[in-house]
N, C-alpha and C positions, 0 to 999 in steps of 0.2 A: 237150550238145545237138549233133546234128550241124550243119555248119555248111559253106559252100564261101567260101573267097578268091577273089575276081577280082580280086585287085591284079595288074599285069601284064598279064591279060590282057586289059584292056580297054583300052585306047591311044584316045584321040578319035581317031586317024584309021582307025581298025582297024573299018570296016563288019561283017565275017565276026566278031569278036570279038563287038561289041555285038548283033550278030544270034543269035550262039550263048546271051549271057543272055537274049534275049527269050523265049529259045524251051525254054531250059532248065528254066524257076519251073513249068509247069504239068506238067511228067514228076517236079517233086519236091513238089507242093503235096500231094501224099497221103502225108509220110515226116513221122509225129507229128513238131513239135517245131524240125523241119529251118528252117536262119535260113540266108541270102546274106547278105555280109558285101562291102560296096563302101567305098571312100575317094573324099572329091571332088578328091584330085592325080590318079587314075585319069581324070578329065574336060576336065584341063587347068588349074586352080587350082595355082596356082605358091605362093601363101603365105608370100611375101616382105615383105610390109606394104606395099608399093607396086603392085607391079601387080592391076589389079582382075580379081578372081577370080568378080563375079559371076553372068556365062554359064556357069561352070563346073559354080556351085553349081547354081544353076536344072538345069543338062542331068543333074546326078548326081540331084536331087531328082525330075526328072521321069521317069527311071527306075525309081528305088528305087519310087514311089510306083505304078507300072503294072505293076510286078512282081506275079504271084499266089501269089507264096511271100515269109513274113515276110523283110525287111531293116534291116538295119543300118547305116545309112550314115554313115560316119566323117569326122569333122571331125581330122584327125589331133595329135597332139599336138609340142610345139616349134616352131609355124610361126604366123604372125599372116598372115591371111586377112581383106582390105580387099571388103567388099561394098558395093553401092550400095545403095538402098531395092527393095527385093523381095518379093512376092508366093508364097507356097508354097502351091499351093491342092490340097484336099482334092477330093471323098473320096479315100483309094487303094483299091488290092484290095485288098491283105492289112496286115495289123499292122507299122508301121514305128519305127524306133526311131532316133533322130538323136542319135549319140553324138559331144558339142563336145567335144573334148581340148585340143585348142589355143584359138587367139585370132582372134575374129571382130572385126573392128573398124569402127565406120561411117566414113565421108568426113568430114573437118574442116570442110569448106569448105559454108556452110549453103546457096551458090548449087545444088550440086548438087540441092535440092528443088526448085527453080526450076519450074514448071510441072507439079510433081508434087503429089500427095499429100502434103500439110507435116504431118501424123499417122503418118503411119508409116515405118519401118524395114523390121524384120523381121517379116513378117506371115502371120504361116497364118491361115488360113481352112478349115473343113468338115472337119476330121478327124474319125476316131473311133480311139479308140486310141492316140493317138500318146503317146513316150516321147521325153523330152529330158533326158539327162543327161551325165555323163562327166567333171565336176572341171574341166570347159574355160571359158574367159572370152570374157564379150560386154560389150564396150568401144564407148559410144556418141558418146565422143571429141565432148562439149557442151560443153569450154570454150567456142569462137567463140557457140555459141547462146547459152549464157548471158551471155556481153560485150553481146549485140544486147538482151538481154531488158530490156522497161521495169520491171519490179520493181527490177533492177542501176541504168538510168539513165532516171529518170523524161518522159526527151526524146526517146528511142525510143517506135515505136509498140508497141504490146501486137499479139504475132503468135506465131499457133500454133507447137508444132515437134514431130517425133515423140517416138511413147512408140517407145522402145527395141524391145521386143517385144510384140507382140500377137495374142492369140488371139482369131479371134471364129467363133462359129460353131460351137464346138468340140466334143465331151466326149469322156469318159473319158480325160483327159488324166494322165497322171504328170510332172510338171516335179522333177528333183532332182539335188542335186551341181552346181551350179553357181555362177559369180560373176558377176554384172552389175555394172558401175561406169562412170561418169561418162553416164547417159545424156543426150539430147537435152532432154528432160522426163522423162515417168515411166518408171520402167525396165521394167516388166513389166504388164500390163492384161489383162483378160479380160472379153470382153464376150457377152453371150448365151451361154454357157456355162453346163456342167453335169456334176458329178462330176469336179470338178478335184482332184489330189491334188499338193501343191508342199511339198516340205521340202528341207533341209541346202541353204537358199542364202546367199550373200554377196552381198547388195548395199551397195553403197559407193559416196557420192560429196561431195563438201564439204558442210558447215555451209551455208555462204555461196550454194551453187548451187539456181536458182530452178526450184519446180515439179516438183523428182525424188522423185515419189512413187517409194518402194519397188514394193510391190505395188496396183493397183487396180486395183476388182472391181465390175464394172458389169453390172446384170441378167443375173445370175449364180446359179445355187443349186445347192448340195447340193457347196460346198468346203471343201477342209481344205488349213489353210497351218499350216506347225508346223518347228520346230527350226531355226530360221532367223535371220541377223543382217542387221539393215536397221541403216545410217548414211547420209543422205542431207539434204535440203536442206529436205524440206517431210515430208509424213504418211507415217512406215512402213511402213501400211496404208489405203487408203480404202475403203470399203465405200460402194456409192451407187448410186442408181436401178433400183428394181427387184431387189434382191438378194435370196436367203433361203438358210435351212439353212447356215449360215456359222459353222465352228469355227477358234481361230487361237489355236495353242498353244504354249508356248514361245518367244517372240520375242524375242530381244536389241532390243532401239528405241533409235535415241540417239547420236550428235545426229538431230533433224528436229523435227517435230512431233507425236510420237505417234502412237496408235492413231484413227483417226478412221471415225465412221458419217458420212459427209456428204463433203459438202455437199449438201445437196436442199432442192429449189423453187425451183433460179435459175430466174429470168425466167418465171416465173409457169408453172412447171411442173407436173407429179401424179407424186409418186415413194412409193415406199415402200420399206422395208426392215424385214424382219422375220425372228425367230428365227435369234440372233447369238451366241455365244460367245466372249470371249476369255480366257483362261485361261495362268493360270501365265507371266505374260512380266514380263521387266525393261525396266524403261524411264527411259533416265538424259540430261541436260542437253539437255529438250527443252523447246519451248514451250509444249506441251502433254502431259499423259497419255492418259486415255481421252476422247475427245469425240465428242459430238454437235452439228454444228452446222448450220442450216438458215437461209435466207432467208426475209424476210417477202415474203407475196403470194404463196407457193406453195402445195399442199394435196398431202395423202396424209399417210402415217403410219411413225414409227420405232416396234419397237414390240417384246415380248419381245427383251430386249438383253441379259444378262450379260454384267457384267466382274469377275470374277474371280480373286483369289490373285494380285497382282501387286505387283509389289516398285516402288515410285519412288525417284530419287536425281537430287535436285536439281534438282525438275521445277518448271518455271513451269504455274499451273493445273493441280495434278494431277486433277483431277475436272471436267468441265465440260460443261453442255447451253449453249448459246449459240442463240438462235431469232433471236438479231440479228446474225446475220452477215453480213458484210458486203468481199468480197473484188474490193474496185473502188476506181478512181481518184478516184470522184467521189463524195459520199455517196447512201445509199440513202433513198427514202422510205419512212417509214412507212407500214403496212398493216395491213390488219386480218387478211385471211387468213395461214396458218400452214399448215406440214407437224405436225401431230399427234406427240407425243411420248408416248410410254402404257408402263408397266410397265418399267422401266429397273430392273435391280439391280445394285447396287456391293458384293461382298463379297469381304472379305480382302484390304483393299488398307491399305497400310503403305509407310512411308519420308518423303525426305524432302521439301518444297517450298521452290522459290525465289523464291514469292511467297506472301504474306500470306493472300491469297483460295485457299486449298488446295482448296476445295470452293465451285463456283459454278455455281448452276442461273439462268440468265435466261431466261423462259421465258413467252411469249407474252400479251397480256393476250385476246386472245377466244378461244384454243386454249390453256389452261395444261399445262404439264405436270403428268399424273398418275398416281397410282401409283407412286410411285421409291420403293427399297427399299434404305436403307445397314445393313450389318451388319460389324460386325468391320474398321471402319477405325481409322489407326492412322497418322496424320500431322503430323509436326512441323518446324517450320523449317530449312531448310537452316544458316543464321545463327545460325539461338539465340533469337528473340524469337518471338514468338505468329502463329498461322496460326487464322484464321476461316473459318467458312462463309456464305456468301451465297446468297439465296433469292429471287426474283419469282415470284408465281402458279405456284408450284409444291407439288404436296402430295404427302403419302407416309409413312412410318415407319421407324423404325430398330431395328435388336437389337444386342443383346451392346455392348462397350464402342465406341463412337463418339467418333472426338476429329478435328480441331475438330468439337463438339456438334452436332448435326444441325439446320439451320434449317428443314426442311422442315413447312409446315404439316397437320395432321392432319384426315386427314374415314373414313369407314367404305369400310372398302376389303378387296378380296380381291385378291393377287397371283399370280402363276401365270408362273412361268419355263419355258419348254421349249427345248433345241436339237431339231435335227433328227433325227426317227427313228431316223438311221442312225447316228449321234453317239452319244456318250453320255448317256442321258436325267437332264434333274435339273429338279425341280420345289422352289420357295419359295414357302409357302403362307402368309401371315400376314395375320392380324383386327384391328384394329382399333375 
């Protein structure tokens, strides 16, 4: 592909330079193919781990992105690059591609949110197109946040802090080759989004650190997360509010808390999520495996979910719909309204559990869940003694060999699995 360097010759104080790229992208926006290729040390980013680089970023971002010929703009590689909370806003003119080789790192210090946005970080917004990859790490440096956090010290106040990265607005996104570790809270989120494609990442951050979702995926549809290792503090995955068309393949998980659809219907909300996939993932010393969980007094519906082929080792609740959730200081009241659980299938799931209750559906008494579908499970004690399944107003059926025995009660049912179109289709049809 051809391609131009302006390493060098773009100098921050070099007017005539940065005038010659403005003026250069539309004499080459007609040469198939042809990519500009910038670094943000070209801007002034020193990437020393101390001094803050984030004018730099912004001034390289605001270029690449007004360029009318595709760019590339390089995070370079061996140097750690201290950003404050920033904004990269979309659209651009042409196709841009943000390649981290090195190390992005946030601020320690939680004051610097101070009168800011305490949700974000690193934030794009309105792209289309965009490409983020290059083997480089984004370090959200949340020890301090999580010392402050009340889940840590019940004396503190409960207060927001950024998700690490965030897309909203977005599509046709590529995210890959990359490591996030120790974010603020979640590490990566996508919200109002569409045609996300994210694989080969590393996210990493303690057992013990509160609220670091891996990846979550917020009224969202038509993505694919795959080949990827999440260890982190809370859910690997969350899928929630508004989601659909959702494949998520191959996923190391472990430690956190698994794979999760939810939480939906806090505070008397209308969410739904529907036509979900997970497939083929491992998922070891979590507190959870695959879940569903939702609040009472919300409404909407989960609903066409497959989870699929996935291996447990040493999970607490490898299986679970929970409609009594309950993620607060103080208890929840009972209610009558429910978010809707309908057509859930569990197959090919195997290994081992660290609690008793290997399969637990509790599930609403004036919304029950219905329609679940267990085939070809295949789980046994981590320890060596017996794992049960547990059942409320729940109904459904089961094939092929099922252990622990399916407690789900039977009524006349037709099942119907689908992911998304664009996905690989697969339909489970079973009578009763």
């Amino acid at each position: 592909m051809p391609s131009i360097d302006l390493a060098g010759m773009l100098a921050p104080s070099s007017f005539p330079s940065l005038l010659l790229f403005l003026l250069i992208p539309p004499f080459f926006a007609g040469v198939a193919g042809f990519t500009f290729r910038l670094s943000v040390d070209e801007f002034g980013a020193v990437g020393n781990g101390s001094a803050d680089d984030t004018q730099a970023f912004l001034d390289a971002w605001n270029v690449s992105c007004s360029s009318a010929t595709r760019t590339i703009l390089e995070v370079p590689a061996g140097k750690v690059y201290l950003v404050r909370p920033t904004n990269f806003a979309g659209p651009c003119k042409a196709r841009l591609k943000l390649a981290i080789r090195g190390t992005i790192i946030a601020p320690s210090d939680p004051g610097i949110w101070d009168e800011l946005d305490p949700n974000k970080w690193l934030y794009f917004r309105g792209m289309n197109g965009l490409v983020v990859e290059g083997g480089g790490t984004i370090d959200g440096m949340g020890h301090e946040w999580w010392a402050r956090s009340c889940k840590r010290n019940a004396t503190y106040p409960c207060r927001r802090a950024p998700k690490a990265v965030t897309f909203h607005q977005c599509k046709h996104l590529t995210i890959q080759e990359l490591t996030l570790r120790n974010s603020q809270q979640m590490h990566m989120a996508f919200s109002s989004c569409s045609h996300i494609w994210v694989s080969r990442l590393k996210v990493i951050a303690p057992a013990e650190s509160p609220n670091t979702d891996g990846i979550h995926i917020s009224e969202s549809t038509s993505v694919l997360v795959k080949d990827s290792t999440i260890r982190t503090g809370d859910d690997c995955i969350s899928i929630v509010s508004n989601s659909s068309n959702v494949q998520i393949s191959r996923i190391v998980c472990g430690p956190g808390h698994g794979i999760s659809i939810g939480s939906l219907g806090k505070s008397q909300s209308y969410d739904q999520v529907h036509n979900v996939r997970v497939d083929g993932c491992v998922i070891s010393n979590t507190e959870n495996g695959v879940r569903i969980k939702t609040w009472q007094g919300g409404s909407g519906y989960a609903r066409r979910i497959v989870f699929e082929n996935i291996l447990m080792r040493n999970v607490s609740n490898p299986i679970i719909i929970d409609q009594y959730y309950c993620d607060s200081p103080i208890p929840c009241q009972n209610q009558t309204l429910a978010v809707k659980v309908d057509a859930i299938s569990f197959i090919g799931i195997k290994g081992t559990s660290a609690t008793k209750d290997a399969v637990k559906f509790a599930c609403s008494d004036s919304f029950p869940c219905e329609n679940l579908f267990l085939k070809d499970i295949n789980l046994s004690s981590e320890s060596g003694g017996e794992v049960t399944a547990s059942c409320w107003k729940a109904s459904g059926f089961s094939l092929g060999f099922v252990n622990p025995p399916s407690c789900l009660s039977s009524a006349g049912l037709l099942i119907e699995q689908y992911s998304n179109s664009s996905m690989t289709h697969n339909a489970v049809v079973g009578y009763i």
